[in-house]
PAKE-448712 format. One record per residue (C-alpha): residue in three letters; x, y, z; residue number from 0. Coordinates in steps of 0.25 Angstrom, whole numbers, plus 5000, padded with zeros to 4 digits. Example, Ala and Ser with C-alpha at 12.3 -4.5 7.8 and 13.67 -1.06 7.14 Angstrom:
<fimis>
<fimi><type>ALA</type><east>5049</east><north>4982</north><up>5031</up><seq>0</seq></fimi>
<fimi><type>SER</type><east>5055</east><north>4996</north><up>5029</up><seq>1</seq></fimi>
</fimis>
This chain:
<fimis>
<fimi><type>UNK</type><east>5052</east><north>4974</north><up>5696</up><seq>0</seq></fimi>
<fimi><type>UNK</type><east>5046</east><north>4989</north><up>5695</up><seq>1</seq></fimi>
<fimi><type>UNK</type><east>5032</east><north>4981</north><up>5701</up><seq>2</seq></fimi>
<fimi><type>UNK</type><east>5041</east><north>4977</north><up>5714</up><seq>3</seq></fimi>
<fimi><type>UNK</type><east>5047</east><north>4966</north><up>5718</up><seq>4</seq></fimi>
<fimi><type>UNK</type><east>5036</east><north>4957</north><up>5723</up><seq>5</seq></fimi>
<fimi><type>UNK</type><east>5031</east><north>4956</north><up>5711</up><seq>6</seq></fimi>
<fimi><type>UNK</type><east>5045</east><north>4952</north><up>5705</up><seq>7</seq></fimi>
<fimi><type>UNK</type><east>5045</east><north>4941</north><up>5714</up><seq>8</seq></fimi>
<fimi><type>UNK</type><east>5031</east><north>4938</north><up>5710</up><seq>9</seq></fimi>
<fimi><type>UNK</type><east>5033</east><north>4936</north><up>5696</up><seq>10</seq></fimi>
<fimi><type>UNK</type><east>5046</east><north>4929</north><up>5700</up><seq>11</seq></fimi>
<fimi><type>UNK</type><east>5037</east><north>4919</north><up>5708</up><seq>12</seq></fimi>
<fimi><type>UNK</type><east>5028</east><north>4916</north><up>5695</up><seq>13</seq></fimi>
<fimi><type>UNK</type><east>5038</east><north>4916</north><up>5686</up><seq>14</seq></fimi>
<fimi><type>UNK</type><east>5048</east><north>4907</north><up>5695</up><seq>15</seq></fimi>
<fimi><type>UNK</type><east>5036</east><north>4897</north><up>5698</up><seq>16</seq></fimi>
<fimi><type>UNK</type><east>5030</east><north>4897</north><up>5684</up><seq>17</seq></fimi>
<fimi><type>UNK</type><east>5044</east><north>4894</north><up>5677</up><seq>18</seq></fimi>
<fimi><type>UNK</type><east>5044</east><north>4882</north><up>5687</up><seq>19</seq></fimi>
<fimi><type>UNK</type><east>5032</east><north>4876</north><up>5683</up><seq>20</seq></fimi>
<fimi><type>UNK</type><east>5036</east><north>4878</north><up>5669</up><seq>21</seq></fimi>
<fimi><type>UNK</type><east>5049</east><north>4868</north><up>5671</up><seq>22</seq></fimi>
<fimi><type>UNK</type><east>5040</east><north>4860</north><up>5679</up><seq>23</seq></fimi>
<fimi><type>UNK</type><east>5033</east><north>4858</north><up>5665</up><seq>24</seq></fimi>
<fimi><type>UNK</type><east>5045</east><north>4854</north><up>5658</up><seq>25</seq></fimi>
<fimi><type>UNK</type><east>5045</east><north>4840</north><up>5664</up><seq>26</seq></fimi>
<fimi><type>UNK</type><east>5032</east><north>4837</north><up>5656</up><seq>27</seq></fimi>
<fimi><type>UNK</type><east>5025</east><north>4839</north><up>5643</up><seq>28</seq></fimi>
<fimi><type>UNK</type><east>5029</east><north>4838</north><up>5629</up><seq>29</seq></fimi>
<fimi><type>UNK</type><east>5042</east><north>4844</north><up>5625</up><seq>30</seq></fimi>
<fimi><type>UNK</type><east>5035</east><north>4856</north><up>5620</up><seq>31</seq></fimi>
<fimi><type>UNK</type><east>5029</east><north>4858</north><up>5633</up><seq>32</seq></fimi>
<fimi><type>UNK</type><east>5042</east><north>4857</north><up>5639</up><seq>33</seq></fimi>
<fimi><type>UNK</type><east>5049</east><north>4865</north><up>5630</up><seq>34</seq></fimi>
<fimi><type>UNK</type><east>5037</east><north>4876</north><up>5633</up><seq>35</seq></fimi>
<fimi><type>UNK</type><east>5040</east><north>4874</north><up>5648</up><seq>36</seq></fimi>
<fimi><type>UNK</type><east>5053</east><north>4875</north><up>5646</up><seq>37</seq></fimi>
<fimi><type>UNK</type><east>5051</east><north>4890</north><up>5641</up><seq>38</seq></fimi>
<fimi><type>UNK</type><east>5040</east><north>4894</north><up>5650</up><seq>39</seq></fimi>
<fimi><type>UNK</type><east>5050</east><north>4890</north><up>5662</up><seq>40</seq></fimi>
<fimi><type>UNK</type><east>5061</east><north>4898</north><up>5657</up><seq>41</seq></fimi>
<fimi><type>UNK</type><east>5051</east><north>4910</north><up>5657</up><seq>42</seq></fimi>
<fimi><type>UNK</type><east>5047</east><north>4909</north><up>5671</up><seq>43</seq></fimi>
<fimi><type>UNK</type><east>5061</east><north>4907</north><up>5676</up><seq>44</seq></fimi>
<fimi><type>UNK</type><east>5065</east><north>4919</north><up>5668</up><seq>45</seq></fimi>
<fimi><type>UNK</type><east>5054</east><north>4928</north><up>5671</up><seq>46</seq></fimi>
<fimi><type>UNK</type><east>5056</east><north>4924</north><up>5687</up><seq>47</seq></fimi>
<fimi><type>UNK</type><east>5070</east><north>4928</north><up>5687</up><seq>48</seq></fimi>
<fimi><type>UNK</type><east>5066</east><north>4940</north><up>5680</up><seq>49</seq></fimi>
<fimi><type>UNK</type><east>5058</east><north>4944</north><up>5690</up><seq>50</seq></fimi>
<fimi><type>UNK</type><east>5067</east><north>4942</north><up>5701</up><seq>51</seq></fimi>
<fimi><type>UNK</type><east>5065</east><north>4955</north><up>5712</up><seq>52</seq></fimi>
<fimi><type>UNK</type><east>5077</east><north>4962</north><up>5710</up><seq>53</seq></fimi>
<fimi><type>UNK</type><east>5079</east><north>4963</north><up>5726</up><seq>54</seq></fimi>
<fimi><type>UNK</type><east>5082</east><north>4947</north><up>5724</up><seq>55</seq></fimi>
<fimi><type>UNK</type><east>5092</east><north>4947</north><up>5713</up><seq>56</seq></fimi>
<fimi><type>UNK</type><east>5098</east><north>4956</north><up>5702</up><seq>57</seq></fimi>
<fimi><type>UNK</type><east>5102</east><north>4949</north><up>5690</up><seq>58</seq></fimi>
<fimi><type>UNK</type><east>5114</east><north>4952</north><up>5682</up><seq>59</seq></fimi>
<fimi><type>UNK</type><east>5115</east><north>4961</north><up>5671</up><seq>60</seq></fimi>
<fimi><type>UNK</type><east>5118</east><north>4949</north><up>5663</up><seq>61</seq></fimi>
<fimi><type>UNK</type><east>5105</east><north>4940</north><up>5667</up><seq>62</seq></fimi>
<fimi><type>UNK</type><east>5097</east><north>4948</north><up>5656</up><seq>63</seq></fimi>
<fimi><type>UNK</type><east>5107</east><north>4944</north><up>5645</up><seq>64</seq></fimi>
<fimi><type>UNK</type><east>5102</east><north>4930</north><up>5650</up><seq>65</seq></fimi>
<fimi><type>UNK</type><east>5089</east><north>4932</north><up>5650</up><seq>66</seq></fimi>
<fimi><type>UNK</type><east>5089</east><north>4939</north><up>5636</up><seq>67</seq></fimi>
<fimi><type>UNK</type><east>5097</east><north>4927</north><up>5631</up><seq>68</seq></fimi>
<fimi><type>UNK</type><east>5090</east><north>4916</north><up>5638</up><seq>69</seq></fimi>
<fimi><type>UNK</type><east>5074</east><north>4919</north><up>5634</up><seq>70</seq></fimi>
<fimi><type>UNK</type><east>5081</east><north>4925</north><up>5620</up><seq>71</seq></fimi>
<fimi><type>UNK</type><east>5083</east><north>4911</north><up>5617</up><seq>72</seq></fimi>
<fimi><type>UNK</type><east>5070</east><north>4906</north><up>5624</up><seq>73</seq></fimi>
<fimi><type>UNK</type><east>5063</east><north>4916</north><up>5613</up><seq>74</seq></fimi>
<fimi><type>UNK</type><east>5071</east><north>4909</north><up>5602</up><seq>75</seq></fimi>
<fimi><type>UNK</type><east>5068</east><north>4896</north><up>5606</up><seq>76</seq></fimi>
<fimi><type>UNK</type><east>5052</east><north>4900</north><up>5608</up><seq>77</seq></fimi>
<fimi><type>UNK</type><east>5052</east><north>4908</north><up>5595</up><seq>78</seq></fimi>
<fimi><type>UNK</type><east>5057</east><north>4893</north><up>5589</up><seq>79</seq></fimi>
<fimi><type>UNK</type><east>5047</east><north>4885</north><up>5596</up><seq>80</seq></fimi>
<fimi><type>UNK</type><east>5036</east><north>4894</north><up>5590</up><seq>81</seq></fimi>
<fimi><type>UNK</type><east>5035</east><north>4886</north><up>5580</up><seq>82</seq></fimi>
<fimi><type>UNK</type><east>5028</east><north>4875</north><up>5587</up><seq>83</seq></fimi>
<fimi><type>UNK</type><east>5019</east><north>4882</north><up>5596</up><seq>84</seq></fimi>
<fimi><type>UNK</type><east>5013</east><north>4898</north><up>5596</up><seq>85</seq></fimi>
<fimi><type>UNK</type><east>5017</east><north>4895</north><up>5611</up><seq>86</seq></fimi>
<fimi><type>UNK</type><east>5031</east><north>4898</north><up>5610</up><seq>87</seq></fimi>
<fimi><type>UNK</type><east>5029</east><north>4911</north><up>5604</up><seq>88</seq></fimi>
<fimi><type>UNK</type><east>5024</east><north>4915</north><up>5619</up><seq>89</seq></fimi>
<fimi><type>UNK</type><east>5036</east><north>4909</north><up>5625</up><seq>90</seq></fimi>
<fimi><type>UNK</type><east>5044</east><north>4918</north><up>5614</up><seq>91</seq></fimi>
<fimi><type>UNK</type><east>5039</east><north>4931</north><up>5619</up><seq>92</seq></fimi>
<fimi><type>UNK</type><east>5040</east><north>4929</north><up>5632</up><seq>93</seq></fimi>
<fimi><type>UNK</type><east>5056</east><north>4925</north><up>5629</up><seq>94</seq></fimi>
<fimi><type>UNK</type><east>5056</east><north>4940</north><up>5621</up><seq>95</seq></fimi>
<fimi><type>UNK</type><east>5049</east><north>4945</north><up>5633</up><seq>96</seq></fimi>
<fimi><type>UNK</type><east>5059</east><north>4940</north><up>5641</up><seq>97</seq></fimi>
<fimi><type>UNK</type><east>5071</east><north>4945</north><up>5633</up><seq>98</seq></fimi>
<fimi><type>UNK</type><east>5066</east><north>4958</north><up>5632</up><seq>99</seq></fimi>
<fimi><type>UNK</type><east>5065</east><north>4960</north><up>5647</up><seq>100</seq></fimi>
<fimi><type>UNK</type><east>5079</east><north>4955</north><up>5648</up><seq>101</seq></fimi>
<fimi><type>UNK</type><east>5085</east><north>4965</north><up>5638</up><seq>102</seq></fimi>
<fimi><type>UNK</type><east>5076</east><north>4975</north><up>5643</up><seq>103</seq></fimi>
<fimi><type>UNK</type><east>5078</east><north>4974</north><up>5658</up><seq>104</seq></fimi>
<fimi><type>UNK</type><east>5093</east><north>4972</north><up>5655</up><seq>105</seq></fimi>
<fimi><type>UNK</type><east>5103</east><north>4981</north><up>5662</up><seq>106</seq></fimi>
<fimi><type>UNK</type><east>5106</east><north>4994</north><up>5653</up><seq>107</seq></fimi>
<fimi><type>UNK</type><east>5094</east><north>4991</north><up>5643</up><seq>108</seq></fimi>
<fimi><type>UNK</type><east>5090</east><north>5004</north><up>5640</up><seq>109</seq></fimi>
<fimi><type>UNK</type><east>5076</east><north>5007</north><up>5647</up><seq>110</seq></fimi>
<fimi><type>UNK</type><east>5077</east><north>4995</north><up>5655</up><seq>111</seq></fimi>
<fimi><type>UNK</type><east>5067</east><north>4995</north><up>5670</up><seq>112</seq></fimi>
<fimi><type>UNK</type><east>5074</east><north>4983</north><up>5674</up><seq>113</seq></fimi>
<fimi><type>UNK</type><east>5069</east><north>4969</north><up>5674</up><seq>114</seq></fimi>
<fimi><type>UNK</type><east>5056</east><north>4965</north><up>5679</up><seq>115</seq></fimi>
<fimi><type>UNK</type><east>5062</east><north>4959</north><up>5693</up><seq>116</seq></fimi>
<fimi><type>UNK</type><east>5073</east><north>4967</north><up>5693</up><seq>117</seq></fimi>
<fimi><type>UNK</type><east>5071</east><north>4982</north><up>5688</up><seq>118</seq></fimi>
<fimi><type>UNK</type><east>5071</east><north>4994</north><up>5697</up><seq>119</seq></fimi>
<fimi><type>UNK</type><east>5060</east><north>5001</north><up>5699</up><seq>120</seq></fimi>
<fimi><type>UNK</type><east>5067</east><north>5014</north><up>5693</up><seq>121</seq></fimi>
<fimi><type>UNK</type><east>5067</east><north>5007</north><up>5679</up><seq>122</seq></fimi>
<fimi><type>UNK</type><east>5061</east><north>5011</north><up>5670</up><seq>123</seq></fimi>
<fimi><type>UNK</type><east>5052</east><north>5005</north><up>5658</up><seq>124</seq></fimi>
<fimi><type>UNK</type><east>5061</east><north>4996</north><up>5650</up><seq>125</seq></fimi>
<fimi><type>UNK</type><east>5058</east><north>4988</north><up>5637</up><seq>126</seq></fimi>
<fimi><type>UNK</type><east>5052</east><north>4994</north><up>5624</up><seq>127</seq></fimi>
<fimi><type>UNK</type><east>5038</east><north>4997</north><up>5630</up><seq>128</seq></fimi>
<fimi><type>UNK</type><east>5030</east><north>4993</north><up>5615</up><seq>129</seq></fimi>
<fimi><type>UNK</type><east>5039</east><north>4979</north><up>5616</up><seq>130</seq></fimi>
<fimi><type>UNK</type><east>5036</east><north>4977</north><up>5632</up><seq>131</seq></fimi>
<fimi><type>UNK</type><east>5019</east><north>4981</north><up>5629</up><seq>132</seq></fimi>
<fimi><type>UNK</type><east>5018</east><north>4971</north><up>5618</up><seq>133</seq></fimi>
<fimi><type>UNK</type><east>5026</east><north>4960</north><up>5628</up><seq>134</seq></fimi>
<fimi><type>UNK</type><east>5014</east><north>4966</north><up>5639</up><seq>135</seq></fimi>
<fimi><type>UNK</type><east>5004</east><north>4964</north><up>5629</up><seq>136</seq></fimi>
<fimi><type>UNK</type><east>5006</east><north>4949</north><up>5625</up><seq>137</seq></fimi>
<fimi><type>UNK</type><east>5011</east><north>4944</north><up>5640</up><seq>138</seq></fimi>
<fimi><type>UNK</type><east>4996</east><north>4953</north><up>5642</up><seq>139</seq></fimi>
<fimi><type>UNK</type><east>4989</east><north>4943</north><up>5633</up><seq>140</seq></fimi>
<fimi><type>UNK</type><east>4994</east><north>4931</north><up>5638</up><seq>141</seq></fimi>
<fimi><type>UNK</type><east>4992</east><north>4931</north><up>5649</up><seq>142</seq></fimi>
<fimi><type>UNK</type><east>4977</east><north>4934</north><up>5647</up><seq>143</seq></fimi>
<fimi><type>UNK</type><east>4978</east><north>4923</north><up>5638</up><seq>144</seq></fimi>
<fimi><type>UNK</type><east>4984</east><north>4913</north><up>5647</up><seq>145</seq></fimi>
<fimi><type>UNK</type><east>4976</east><north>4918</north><up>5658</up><seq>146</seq></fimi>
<fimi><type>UNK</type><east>4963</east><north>4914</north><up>5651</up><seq>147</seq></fimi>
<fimi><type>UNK</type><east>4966</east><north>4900</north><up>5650</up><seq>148</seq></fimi>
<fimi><type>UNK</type><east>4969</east><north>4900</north><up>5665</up><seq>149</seq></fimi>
<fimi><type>UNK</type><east>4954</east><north>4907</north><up>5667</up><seq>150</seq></fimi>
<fimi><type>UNK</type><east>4943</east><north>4898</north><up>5669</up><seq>151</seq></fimi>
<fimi><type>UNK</type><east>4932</east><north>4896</north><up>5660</up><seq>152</seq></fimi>
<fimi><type>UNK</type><east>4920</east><north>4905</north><up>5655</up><seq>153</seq></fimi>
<fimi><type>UNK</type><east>4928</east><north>4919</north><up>5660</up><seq>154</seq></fimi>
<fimi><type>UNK</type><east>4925</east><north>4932</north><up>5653</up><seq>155</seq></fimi>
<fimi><type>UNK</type><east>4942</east><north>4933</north><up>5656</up><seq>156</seq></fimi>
<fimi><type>UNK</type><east>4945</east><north>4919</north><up>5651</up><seq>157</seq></fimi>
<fimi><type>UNK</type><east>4938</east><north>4921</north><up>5637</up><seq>158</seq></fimi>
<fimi><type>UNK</type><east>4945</east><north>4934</north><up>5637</up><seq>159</seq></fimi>
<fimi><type>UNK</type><east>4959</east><north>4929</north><up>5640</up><seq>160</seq></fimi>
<fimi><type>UNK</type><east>4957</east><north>4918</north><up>5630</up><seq>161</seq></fimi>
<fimi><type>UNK</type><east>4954</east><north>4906</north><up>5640</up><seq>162</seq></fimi>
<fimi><type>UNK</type><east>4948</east><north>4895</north><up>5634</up><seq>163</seq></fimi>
<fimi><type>UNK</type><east>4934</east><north>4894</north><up>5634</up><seq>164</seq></fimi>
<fimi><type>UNK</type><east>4934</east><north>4880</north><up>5642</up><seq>165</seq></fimi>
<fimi><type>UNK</type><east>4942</east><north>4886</north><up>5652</up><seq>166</seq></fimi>
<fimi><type>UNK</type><east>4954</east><north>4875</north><up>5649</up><seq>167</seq></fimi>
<fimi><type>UNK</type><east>4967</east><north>4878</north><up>5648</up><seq>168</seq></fimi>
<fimi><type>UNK</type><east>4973</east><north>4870</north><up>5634</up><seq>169</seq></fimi>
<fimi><type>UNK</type><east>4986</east><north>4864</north><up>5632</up><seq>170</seq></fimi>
<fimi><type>UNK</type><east>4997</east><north>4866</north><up>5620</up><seq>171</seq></fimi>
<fimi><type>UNK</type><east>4992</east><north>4855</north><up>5612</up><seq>172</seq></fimi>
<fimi><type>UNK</type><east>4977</east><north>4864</north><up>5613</up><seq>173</seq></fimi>
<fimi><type>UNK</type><east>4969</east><north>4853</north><up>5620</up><seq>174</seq></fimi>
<fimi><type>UNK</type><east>4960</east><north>4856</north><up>5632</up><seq>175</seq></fimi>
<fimi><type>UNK</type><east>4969</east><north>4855</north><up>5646</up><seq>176</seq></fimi>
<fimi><type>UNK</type><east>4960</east><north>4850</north><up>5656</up><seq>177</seq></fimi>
<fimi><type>UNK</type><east>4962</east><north>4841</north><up>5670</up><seq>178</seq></fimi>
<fimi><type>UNK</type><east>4976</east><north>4840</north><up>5676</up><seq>179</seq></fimi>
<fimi><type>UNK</type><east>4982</east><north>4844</north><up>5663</up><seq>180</seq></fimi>
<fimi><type>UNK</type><east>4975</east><north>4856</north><up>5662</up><seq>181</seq></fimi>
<fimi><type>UNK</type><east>4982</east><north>4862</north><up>5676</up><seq>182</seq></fimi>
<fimi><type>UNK</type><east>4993</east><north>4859</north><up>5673</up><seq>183</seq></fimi>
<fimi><type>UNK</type><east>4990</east><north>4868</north><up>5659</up><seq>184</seq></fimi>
<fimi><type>UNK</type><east>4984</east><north>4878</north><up>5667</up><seq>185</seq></fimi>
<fimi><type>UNK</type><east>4998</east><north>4879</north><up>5677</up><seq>186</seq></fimi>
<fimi><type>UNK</type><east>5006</east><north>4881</north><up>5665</up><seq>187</seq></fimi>
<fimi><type>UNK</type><east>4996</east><north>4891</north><up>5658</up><seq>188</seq></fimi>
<fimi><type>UNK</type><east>4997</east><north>4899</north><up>5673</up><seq>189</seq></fimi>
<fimi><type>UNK</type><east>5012</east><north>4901</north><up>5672</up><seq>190</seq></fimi>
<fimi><type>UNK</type><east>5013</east><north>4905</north><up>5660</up><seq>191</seq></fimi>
<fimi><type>UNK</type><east>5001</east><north>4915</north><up>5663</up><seq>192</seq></fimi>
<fimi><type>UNK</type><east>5011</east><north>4918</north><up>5675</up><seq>193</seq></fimi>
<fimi><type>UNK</type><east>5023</east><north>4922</north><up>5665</up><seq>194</seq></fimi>
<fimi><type>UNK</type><east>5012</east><north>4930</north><up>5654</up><seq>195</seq></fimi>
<fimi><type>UNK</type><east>5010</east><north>4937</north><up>5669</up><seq>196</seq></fimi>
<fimi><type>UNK</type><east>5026</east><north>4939</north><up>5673</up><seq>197</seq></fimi>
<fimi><type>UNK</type><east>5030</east><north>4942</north><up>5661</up><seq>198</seq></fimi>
<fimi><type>UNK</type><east>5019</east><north>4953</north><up>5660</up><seq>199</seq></fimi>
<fimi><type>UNK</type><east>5023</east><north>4959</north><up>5673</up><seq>200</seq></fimi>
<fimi><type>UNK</type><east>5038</east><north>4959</north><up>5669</up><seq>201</seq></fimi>
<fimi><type>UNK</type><east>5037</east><north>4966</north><up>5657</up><seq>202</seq></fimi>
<fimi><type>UNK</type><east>5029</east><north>4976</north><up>5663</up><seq>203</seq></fimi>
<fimi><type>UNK</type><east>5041</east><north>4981</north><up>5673</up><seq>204</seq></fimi>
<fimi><type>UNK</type><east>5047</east><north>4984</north><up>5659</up><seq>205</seq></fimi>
</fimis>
């Protein structure tokens, strides 16, 4: 990563750990919820092995051919969920996200600065820059979306980021989260405020 690679192996940590918990959460819920975890777990582990320091392992030349292949058919599959919940349409651009550093960072790609865990610091600015700023802009937005649900009540930045004004996070089925239930909402909301974050810092080394 052009930052260095303590911060490599920091968004590898979150990544890594909020990936876990997301197959943590496949074991409960209703099959949409499952099927929901099951996406956002393969993001994390995706974006962890991503972010992987060079200095620890290189992957083969053919490893982004997999990853193109792999969250390609994530996007499909997202694009065809869309259809029950506005949800997925998230899940389907971070599956294009994730494609378009794959084939950007991909060895011989013309412009390419490396991936974000495993570039050299003499790259230089891969991507189409138009196409990577837009990708900045929404993971920008979402994050300061998700973090306002995170922020407690009656805060100048919670009503700017779009926090409820209650201060509660709310479920799918757009009830009012509260008690136990509401933690473990809030977990799940903090890790995919952790991959908004990741995926922002990745597509910035582009």
């Amino acid at each position: 990563m052009h930052g260095g690679a303590l911060a490599g192996w920091l968004l590898m940590a979150l990544c890594a750990v909020s990936g876990a918990y997301c197959l943590l959460r496949t074991r409960t819920g209703t099959p949409q919820e499952r099927r929901t975890a099951r996406a956002e777990a393969l993001m994390g582990f995706g974006m962890a092995a991503m972010a992987l320091p060079a200095a620890v392992l290189t992957l083969p030349e053919w490893s982004w051919a997999v990853y193109g292949a792999v969250f390609g058919a994530a996007a499909l599959r997202a694009l065809w969920a869309a259809r029950r919940g506005a949800h997925h349409l998230h899940h389907l651009v971070g599956s294009l996200a994730m494609v378009y550093m794959a084939v950007t960072m991909a060895p011989g790609a013309a412009g390419a600065g490396g991936h974000a865990g495993h570039g050299s610091a003499a790259g230089g600015a891969g991507g189409f820059p138009l196409l990577t700023g837009v990708l900045l802009v929404y993971y920008a937005l979402y994050v300061l979306r998700s973090a306002g649900h995170l922020i407690p009540a009656g805060t100048g930045v919670a009503s700017f980021a779009g926090g409820s004004a209650e201060g509660l996070v709310r479920g799918g089925g757009g009830g009012v989260v509260s008690g136990a239930a509401g933690g473990g909402a809030e977990l799940t909301m903090a890790c995919r405020l952790t991959m908004g974050i990741a995926m922002f810092a990745m597509l910035l080394t582009l």
